[in-house]
C-alpha positions in Angstrom: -16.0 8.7 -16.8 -13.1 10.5 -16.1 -14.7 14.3 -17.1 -17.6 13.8 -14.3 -18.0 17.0 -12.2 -16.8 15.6 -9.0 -19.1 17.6 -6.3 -16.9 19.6 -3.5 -16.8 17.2 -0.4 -15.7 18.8 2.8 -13.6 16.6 5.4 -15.2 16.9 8.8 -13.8 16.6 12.1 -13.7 12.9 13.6 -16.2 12.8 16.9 -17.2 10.1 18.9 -20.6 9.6 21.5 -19.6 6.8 22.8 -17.4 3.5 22.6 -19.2 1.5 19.8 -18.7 4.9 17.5 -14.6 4.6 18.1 -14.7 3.7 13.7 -12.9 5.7 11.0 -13.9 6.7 8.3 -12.7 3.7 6.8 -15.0 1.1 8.6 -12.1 0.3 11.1 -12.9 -0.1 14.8 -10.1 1.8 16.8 -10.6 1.0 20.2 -6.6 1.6 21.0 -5.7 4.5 19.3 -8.9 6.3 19.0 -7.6 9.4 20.8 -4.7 10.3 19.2 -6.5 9.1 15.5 -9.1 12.2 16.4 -6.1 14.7 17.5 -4.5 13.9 14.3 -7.6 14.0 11.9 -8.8 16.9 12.9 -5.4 19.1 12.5 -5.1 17.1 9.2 -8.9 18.3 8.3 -7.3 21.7 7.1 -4.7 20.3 5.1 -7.7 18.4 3.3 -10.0 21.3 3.0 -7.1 23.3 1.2 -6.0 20.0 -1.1 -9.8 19.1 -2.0 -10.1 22.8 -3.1 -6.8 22.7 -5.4 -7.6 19.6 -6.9 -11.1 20.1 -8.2 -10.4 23.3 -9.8 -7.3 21.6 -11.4 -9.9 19.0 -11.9 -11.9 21.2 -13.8 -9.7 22.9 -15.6 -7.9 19.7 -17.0 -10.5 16.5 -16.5 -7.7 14.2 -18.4 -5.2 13.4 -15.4 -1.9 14.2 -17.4 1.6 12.8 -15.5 3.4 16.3 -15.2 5.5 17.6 -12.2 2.1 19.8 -11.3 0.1 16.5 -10.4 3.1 14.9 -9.3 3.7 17.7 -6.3 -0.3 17.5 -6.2 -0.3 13.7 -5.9 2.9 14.0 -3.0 0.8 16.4 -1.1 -2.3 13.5 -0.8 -5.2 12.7 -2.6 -8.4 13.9 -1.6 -10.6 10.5 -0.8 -13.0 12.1 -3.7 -10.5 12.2 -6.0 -8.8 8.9 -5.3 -9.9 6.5 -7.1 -10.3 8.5 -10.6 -6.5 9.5 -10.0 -5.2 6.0 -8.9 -6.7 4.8 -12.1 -5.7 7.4 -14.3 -1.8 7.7 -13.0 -1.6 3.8 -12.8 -2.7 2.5 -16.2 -6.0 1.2 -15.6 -8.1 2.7 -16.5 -6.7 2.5 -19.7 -6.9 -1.6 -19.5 -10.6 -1.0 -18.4 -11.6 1.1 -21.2 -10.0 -1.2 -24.1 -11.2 -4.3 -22.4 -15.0 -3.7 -21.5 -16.4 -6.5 -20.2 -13.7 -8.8 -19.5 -13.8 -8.8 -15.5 -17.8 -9.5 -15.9 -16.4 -12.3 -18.0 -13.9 -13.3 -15.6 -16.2 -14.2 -13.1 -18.7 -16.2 -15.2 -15.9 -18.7 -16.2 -15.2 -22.1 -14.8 -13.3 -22.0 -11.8 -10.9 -23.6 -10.1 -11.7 -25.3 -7.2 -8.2 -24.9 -5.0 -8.2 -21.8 -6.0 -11.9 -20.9 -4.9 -11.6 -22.7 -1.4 -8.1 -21.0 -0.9 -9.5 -17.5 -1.4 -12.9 -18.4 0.7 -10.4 -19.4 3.7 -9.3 -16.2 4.2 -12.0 -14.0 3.9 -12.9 -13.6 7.4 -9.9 -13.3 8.1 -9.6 -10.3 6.1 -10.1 -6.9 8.2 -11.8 -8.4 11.1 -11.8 -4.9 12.5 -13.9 -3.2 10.1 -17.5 -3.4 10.0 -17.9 -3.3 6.3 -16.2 -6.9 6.0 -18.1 -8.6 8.7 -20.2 -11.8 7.4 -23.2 -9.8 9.0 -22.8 -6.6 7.1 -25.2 -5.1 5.2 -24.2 -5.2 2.6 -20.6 -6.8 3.2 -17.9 -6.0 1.3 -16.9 -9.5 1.5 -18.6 -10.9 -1.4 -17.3 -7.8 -3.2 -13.7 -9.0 -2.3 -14.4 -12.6 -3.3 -15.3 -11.5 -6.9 -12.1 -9.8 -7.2 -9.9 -11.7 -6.2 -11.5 -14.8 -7.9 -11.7 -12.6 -10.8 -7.6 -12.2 -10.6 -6.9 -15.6 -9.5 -8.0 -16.7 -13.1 -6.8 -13.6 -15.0 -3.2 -13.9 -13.9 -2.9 -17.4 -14.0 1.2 -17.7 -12.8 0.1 -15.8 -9.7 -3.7 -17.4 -8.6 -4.2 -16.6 -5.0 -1.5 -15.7 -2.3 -1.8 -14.5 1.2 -1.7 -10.4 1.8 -3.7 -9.9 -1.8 -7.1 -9.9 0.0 -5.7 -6.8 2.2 -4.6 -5.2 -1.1 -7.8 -6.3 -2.8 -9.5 -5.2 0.1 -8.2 -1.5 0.7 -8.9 -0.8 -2.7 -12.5 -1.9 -2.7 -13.4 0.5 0.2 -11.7 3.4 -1.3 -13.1 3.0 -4.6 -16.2 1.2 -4.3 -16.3 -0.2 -7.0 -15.0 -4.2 -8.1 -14.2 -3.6 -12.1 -12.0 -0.6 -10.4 -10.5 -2.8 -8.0 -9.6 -5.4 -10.5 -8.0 -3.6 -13.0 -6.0 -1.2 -9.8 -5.0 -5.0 -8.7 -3.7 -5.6 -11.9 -1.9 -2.6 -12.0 0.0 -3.0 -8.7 0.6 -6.8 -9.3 1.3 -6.9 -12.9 3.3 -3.7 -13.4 3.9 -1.4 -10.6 5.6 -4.0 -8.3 8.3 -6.1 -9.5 7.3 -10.1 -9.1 6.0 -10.1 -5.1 3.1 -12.4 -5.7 4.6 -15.1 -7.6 4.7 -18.7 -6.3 8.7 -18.2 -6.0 8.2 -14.6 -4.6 11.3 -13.7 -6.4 10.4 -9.7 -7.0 10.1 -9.6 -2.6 12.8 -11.5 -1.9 15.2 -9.3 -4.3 13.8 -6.3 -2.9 14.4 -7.2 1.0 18.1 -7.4 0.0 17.8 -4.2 -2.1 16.4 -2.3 1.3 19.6 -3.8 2.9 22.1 -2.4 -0.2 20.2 0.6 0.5 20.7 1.2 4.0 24.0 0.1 4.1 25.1 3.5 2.2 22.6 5.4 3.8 22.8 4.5 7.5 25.8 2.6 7.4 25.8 1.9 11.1 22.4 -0.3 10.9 24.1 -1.9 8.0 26.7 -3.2 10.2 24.4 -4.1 13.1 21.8 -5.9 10.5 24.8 -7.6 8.6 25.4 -10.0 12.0 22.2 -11.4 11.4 21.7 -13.4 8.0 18.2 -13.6 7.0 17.4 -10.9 9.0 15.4 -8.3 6.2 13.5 -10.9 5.5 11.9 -11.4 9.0 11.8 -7.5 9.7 10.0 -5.7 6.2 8.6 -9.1 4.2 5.5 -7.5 5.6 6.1 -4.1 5.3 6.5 -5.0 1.3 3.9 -7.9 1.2 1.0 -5.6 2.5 2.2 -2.2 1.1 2.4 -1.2 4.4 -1.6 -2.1 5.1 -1.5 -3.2 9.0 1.8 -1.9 9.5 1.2 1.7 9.6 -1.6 3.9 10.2 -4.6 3.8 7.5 -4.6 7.6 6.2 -0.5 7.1 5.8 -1.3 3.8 3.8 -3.6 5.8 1.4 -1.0 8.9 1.3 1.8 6.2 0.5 -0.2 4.3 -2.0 -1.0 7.8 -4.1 2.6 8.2 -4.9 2.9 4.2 -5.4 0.4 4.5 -8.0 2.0 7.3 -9.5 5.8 7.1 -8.9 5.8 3.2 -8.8 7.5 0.8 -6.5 10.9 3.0 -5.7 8.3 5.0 -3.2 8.2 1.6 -0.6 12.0 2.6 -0.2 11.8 5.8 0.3 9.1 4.8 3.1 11.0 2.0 4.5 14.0 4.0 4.5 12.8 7.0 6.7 11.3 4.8 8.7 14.8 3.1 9.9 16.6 6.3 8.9 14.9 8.1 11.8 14.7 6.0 14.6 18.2 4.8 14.1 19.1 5.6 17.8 16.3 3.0 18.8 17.5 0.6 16.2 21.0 0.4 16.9 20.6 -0.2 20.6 19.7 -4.0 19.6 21.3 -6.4 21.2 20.1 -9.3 19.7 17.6 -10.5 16.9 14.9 -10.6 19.0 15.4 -6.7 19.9 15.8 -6.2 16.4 12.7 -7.9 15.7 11.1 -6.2 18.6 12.2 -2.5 17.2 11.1 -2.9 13.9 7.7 -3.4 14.9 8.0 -0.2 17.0 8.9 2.2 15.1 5.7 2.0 12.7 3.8 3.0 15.8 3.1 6.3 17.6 3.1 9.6 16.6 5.8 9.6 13.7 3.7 7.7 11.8 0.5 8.8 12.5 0.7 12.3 12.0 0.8 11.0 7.6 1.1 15.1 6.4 4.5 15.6 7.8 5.7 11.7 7.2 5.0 11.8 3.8 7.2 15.3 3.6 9.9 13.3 5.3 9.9 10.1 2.8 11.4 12.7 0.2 13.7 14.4 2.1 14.9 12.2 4.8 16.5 9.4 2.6 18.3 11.7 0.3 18.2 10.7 -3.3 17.0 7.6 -4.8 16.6 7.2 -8.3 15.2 4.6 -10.4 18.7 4.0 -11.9 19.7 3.0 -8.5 17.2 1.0 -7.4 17.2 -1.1 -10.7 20.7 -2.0 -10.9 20.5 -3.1 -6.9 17.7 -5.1 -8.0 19.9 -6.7 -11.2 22.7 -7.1 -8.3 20.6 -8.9 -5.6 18.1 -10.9 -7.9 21.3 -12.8 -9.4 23.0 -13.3 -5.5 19.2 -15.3 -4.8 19.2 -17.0 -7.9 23.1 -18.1 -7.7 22.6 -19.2 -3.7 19.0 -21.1 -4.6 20.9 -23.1 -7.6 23.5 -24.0 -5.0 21.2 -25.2 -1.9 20.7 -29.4 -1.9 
């Protein structure tokens, strides 16, 4: 139903009465940061006014989402939450997939399943989003048999990958902004079959090449952190697995998650870089007055907090200016470089 009339929706202002209404729009509980959450939402109510305006009438005037440089300055500029679903499916491929395979998720679920694979999922659901009030056990209705279906559903659709820890937050994020599970299936199966290179695989292959890639990256871009990191072996792995891993979900505010996963959707993976890269780019003071892994460790988790990253209008502005270039050239022959360096060193450990 791509051509639906999608009715104007106006952002309002966050308020709160008292402490047990500190939630986002989202479902999360924000007890820590509700404050500065408000400050920044409603500033960032205008921007969303102005960009729910533009995209309905472009919308309207073309209801088939086209990939042109139009919708891809619209899609950099944010989504409207309206629009987000109908233009994550429409830029990623799924929709597609769920048009020419009708009824294959429905049939996913009604299939024998596999045991391991059933208990392994059912472990950590409440584990997933604790802090949101649409996944507690006691919600009505909770979100969390939605989010078993699909990820059940995916465990036996991509067979090589089952279940793996950080999928129910992906599964998860994509169920509350699209309400919908055939949606989040197929948007899962975009991100994990296509749009990101081989993270989810038992041998994690696509996230370990990638870690190292960040490192190539920063080591012409901000060679001075290259030199600090390069005294620690190992050490990308410990500070962005997660950062990759979650798509940034729990590692940086929730509205600059959505903003980053638009362009993922639509530019593909090359976007986590540009993100990761602004994010060490810019605090590189901070960064470089490590003294030892443990402040390293300790500054990495810093600088995805406070205001930087909060304020998601003007981050996502840095993210393609900060970094400088970055072209999918690039980034693919880094990953050709670094994916044979972990293959040659796994073939020589005992």
């Amino acid at each position: 139903t791509m051509d639906r009339e999608v009715e104007e929706t106006t952002a309002q202002p966050v308020t709160s009465n008292d402490d047990n209404e500190r939630i986002d729009a989202y479902g999360f509980e924000r007890h820590r940061d509700f404050e500065s959450y408000k400050e920044m939402m409603n500033e960032y109510v205008a921007v969303l006014n102005r960009r729910s305006k533009r995209w309905s009438k472009l919308l309207q005037e073309k209801p088939q989402v086209e990939k042109n440089l139009t919708v891809k300055r619209y899609v950099r500029k944010g989504v409207p939450n309206e629009h987000r679903a109908r233009i994550w499916m429409a830029a990623s491929g799924a929709q597609e997939q769920l048009e020419s395979n009708p009824g294959y998720y429905q049939s996913l679920l009604t299939v024998e399943h596999d045991t391991k694979l059933k208990e392994t999922i059912h472990t950590d659901m409440h584990r997933t989003f604790p802090d949101n009030v649409l996944f507690k056990t006691k919600a009505e209705p909770s979100l969390q048999r939605v989010l078993y279906n699909v990820l059940l559903a995916y465990g036996h659709h991509n067979k090589a990958v089952g279940y793996c820890q950080g999928m129910n937050f992906i599964a998860g994020y994509l169920i509350i902004i699209t309400k919908d599970e055939e949606k989040s299936f197929w948007l899962m199966d975009a991100l994990l079959g296509r749009i990101l290179p081989d993270y989810y695989s038992p041998a994690m292959l696509g996230l370990k090449t990638d870690q190292e890639v960040l490192g190539e990256l920063v080591k012409t871009k901000a060679p001075a952190i290259g030199q600090l990191m390069a005294q620690y072996p190992g050490i990308w792995t410990l500070v962005v697995s997660r950062w990759f891993i979650c798509l940034y979900i729990d590692i940086l505010p929730i509205e600059t998650v959505l903003r980053i996963w638009d362009c993922l959707f639509y530019e593909g993976s090359k976007v986590l870089f540009r993100v990761a890269l602004t994010l060490i780019i810019h605090h590189q003071p901070e960064i470089l007055r490590s003294r030892s892994l443990q402040d390293v460790c300790e500054c990495f988790k810093q600088i995805t907090c406070g205001a930087f990253t909060l304020d998601c209008h003007t981050f996502m502005q840095k993210i393609f200016t900060e970094p400088g270039s970055l072209s999918m050239a690039t980034v693919d022959k880094l990953r050709d470089k670094c994916r044979q360096q972990i293959l040659e060193d796994e073939s020589r450990q005992p």
